[in-house]
C-alpha positions as CSV (number, residue, x, y, z in Angstrom):
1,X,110.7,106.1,87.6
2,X,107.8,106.4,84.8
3,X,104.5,106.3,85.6
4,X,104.2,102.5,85.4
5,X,106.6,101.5,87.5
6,X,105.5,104.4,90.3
7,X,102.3,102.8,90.2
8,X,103.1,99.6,90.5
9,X,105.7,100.3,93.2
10,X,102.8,102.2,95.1
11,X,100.9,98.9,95.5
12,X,100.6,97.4,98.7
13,X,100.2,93.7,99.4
14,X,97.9,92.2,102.4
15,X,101.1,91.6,104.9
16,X,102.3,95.2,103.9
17,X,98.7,96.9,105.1
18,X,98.4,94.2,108.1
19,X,102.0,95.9,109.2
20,X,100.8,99.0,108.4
21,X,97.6,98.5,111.0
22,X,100.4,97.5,113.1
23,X,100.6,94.4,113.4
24,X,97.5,93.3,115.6
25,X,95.1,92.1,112.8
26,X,95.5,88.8,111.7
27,X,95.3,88.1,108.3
28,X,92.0,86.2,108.8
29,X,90.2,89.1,110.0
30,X,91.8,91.6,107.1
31,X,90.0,89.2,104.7
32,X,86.3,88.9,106.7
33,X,86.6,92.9,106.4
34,X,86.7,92.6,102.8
35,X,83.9,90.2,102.6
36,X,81.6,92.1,104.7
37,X,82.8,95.4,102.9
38,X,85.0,96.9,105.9
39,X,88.3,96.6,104.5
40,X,89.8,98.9,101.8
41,X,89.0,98.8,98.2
42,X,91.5,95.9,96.7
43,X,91.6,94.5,93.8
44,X,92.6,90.4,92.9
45,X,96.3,89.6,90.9
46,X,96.1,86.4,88.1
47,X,97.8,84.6,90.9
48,X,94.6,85.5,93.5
49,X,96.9,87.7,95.7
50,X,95.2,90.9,96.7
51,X,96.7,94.0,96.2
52,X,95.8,97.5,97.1
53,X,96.8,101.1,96.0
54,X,98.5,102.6,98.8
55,X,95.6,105.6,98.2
56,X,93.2,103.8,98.4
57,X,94.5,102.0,101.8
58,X,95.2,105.5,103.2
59,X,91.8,107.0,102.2
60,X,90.2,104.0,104.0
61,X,92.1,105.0,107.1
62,X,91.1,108.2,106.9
63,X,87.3,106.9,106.8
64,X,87.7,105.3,109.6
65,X,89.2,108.4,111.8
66,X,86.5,110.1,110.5
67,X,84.0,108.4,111.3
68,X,85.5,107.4,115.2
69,X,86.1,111.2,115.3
């Protein structure tokens, strides 16, 4: 796989990172988090979808262990 397509294939979409919270946040308070700055760092497709590097999601994660810790 060439650099491209790893990246590309390391991009997670909002049902993948609601999963990944595990399934108890609704997709309508994923998307108040990013308005009020409390969700991770995403960035809009031509289409409007959001998308998110999967770095980026997990560095938000650890953020928030850190600071519950």
């Amino acid at each position: 796989m060439n650099g491209k397509a790893r990246e590309i294939a390391e991009l997670m979409s909002v049902p993948e990172m609601l999963e990944a919270l595990g399934g108890d946040v609704s997709r309508d308070t994923f998307y108040k988090w990013r308005q009020t700055g409390k969700g991770p760092r995403c960035f809009p497709l031509p289409n409007g979808e959001l998308r998110c590097r999967r770095t980026d999601f997990l560095d938000w994660m650890d953020d928030l262990y850190g600071r519950a810790a």
